[in-house]
Residue frames relative to the residue before (quaternion, step in Angstrom):
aa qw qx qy qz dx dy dz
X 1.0000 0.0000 0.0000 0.0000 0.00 0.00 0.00
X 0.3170 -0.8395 0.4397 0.0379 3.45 -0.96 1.09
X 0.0029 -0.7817 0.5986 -0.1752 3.88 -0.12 1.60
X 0.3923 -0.5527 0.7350 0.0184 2.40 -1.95 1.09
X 0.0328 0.7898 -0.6073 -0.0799 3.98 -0.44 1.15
X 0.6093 -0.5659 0.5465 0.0995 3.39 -1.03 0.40
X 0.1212 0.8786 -0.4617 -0.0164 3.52 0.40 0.50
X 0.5854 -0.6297 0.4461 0.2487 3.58 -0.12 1.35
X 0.4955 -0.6758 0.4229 0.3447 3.70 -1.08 0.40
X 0.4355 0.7469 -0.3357 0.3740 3.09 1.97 -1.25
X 0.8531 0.3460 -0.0846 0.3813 3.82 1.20 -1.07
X 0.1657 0.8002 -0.5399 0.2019 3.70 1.51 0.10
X 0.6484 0.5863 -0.2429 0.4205 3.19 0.46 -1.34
X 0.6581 0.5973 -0.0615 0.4542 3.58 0.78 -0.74
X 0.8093 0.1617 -0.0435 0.5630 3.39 0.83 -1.00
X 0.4468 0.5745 -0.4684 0.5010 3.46 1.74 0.43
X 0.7224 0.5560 -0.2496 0.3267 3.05 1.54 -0.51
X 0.5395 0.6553 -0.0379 0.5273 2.81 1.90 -0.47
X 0.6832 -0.4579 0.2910 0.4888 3.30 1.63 -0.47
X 0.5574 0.6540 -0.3791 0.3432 3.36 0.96 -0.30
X 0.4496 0.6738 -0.4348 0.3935 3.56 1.59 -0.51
X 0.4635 0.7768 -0.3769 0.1990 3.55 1.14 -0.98
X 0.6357 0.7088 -0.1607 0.2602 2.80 1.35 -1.74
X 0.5203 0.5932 -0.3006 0.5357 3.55 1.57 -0.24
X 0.6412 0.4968 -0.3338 0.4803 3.03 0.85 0.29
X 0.5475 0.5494 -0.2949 0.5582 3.25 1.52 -0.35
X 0.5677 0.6469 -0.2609 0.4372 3.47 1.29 -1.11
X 0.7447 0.4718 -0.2399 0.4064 3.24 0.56 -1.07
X 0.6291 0.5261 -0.3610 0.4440 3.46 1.20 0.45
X 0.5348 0.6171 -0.3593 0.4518 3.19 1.77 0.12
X 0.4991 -0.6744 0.4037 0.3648 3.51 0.93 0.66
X 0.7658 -0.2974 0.3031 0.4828 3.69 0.77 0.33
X 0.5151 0.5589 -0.5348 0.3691 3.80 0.73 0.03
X 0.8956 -0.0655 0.0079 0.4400 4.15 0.94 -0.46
X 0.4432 -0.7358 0.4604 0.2240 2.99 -1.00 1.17
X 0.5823 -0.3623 0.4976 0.5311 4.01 -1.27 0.16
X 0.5680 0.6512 -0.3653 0.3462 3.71 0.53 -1.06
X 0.8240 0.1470 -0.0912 0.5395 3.25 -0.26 -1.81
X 0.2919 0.6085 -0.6002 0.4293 4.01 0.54 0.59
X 0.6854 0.5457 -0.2661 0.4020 3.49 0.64 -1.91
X 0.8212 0.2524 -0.2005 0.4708 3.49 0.70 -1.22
X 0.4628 0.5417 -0.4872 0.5051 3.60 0.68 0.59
X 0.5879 0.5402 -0.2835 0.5312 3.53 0.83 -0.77
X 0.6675 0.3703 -0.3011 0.5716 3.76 0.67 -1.59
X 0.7221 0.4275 -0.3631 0.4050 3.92 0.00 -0.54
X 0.6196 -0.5404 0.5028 0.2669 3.94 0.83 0.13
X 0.6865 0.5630 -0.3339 0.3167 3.71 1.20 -0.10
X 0.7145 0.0154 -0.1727 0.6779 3.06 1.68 0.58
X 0.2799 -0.8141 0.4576 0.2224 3.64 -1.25 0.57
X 0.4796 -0.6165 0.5613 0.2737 3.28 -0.86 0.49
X 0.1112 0.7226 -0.6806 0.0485 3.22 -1.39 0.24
X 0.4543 -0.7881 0.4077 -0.0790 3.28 -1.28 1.69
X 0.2571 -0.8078 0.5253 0.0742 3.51 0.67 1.42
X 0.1489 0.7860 -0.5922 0.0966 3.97 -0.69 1.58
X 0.0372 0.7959 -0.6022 -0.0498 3.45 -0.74 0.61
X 0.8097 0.0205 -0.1579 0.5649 2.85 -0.41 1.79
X 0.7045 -0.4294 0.2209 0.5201 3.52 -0.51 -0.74
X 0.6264 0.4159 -0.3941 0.5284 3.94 0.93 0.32
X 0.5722 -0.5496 0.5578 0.2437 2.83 -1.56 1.28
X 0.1154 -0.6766 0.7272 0.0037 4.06 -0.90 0.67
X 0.7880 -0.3386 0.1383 0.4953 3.88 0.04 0.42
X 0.4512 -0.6543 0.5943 0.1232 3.21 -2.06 -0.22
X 0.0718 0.8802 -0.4691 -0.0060 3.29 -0.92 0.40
X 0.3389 -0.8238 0.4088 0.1984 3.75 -0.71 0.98
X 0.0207 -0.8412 0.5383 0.0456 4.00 0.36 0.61
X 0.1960 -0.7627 0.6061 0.1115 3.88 -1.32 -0.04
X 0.1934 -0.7893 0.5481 0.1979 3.21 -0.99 -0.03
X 0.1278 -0.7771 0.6151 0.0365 3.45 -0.37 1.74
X 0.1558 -0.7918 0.5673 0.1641 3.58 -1.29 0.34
X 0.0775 -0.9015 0.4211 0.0635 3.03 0.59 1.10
X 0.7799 -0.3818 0.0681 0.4913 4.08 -1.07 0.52
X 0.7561 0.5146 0.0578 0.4002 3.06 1.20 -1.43
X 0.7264 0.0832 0.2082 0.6497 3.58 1.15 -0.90
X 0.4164 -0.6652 0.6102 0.1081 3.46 -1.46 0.59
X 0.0235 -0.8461 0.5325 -0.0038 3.62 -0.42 0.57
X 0.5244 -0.5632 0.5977 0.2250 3.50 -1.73 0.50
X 0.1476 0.7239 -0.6436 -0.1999 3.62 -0.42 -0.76
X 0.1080 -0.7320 0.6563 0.1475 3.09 -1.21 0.18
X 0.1643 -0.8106 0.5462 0.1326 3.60 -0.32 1.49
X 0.8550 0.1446 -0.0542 0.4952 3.83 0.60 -0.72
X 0.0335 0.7274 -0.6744 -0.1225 3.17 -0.97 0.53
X 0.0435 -0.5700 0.7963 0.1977 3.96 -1.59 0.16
X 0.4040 0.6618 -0.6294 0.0518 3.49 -1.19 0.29
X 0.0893 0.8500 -0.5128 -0.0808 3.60 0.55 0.81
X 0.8048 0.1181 -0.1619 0.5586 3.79 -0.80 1.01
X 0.6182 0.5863 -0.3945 0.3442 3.67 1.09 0.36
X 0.4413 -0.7150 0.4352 0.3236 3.08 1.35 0.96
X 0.1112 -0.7731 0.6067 0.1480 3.84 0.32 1.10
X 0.4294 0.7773 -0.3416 0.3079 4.08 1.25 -0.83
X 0.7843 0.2926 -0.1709 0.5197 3.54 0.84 -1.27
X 0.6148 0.5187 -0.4350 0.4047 3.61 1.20 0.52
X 0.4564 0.8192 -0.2142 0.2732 3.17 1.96 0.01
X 0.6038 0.5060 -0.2518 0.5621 2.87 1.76 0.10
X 0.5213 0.6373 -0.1921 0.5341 3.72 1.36 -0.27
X 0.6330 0.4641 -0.3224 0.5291 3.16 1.56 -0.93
X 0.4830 0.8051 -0.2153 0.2686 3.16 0.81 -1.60
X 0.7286 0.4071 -0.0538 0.5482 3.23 0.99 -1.95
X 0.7088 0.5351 -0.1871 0.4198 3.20 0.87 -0.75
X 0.3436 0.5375 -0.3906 0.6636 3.96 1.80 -0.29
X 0.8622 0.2479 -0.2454 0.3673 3.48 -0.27 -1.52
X 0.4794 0.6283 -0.4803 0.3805 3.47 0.90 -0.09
X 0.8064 0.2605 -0.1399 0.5122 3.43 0.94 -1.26
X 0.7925 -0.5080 0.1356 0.3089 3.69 1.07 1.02
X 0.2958 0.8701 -0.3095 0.2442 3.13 2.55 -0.53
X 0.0990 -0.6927 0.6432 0.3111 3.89 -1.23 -0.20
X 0.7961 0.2081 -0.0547 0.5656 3.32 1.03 -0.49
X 0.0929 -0.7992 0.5709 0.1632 3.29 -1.33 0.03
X 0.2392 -0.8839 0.3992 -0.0457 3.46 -0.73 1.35
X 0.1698 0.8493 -0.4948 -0.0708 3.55 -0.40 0.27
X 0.3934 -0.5908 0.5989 0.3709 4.34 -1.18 -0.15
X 0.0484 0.7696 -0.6258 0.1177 3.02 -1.86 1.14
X 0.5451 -0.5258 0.5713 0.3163 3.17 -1.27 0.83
X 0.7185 -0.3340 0.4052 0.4561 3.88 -1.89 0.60
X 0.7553 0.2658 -0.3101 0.5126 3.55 -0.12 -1.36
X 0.7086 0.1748 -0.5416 0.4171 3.71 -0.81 -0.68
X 0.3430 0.5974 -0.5894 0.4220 4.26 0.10 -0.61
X 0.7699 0.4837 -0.2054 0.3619 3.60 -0.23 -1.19
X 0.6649 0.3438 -0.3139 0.5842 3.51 0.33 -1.57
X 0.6041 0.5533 -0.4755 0.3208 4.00 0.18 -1.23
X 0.7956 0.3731 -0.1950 0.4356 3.70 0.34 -1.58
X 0.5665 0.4125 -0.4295 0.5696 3.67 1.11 -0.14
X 0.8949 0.1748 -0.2229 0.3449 3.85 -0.55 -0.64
X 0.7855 0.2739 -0.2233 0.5080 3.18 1.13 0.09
X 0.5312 -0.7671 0.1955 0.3019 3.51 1.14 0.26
X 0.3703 0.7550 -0.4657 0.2757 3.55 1.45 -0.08
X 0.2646 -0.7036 0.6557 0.0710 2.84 -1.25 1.04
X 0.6948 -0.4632 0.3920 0.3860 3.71 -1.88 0.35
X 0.0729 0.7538 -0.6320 -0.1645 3.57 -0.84 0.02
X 0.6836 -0.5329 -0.1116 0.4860 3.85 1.23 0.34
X 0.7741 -0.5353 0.1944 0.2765 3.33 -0.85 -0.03
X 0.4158 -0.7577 0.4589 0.2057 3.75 -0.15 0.65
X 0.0587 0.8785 -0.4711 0.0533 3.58 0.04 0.99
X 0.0273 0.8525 -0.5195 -0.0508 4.28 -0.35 0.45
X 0.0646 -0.7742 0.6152 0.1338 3.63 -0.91 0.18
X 0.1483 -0.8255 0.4886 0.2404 3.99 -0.36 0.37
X 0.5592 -0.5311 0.6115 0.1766 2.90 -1.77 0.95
C-alpha cells in the first residue's frame, strides 16, 4: 500500500536522518537556486513540507511540496522529489488527495526535458509555460 506521510517540522531532523538528506540531490538540478542545506532549513522553518513516499513498510523516497495561492486558483507545487525506482507514478494518487485536502485546484511542478516527459506520460501534467533565465 502506497502513502504519502507528512512529516511534522518538530521532525526534519529525523527524516534527514532517515534519508531525506537525499533530497540534495534533487537540489542540484535547480541550477543553483537550493542547496540540500537550506531545503533542510526551509523545511525546519514551516516554509515548505516534506512528505515521505512509503509502500508498505519501506520508505521508497521523499518529497518537498508547498502551497502557493495564487490570484486565481490554489496550487500544490512540488519543488523536490528523490524517489529513485520508487515508481513516484503510483504515489500520484495520494498526492492528488492531498492538493484537495489542502484546498488545491491543481498541482504543478518544474522539470528538466526527461523528467518533463516521464511527468506528462505517467502522470498526465501538461505545460502551462516555460521557465526562461539569462545571467548577469
Amino acid at each position: 500500500m502506497n502513502k504519502l506521510i507528512v512529516v511534522p517540522t518538530t521532525h526534519i531532523d529525523v527524516a534527514w536522518k532517515e534519508g531525506a538528506h537525499r533530497l540534495g540531490l534533487a537540489c542540484a538540478t535547480s541550477g543553483g537556486e537550493i542547496t540540500g542545506d537550506q531545503l533542510k532549513m526551509l523545511l525546519s522553518r514551516g516554509e515548505r513540507t516534506l512528505v515521505r513516499l512509503d509502500r508498505d513498510a519501506d520508505i521508497v523516497g521523499w518529497g518537498v511540496v508547498g502551497v502557493e495561492q495564487l490570484p486565481n486558483f490554489r496550487v500544490l507545487y512540488v519543488y523536490e522529489m528523490y524517489a529513485p525506482h520508487g515508481h513516484f507514478e503510483s504515489f500520484f494518487d495520494e498526492l492528488k488527495t492531498m492538493a484537495q485536502a489542502f484546498g488545491c485546484l491543481k498541482i504543478r511542478c518544474a522539470a528538466k526535458p526527461a523528467q518533463e516527459r516521464l511527468y506528462r506520460q505517467r502522470c498526465g501534467f501538461a505545460p502551462v509555460y516555460q521557465v526562461l533565465e539569462v545571467e548577469l
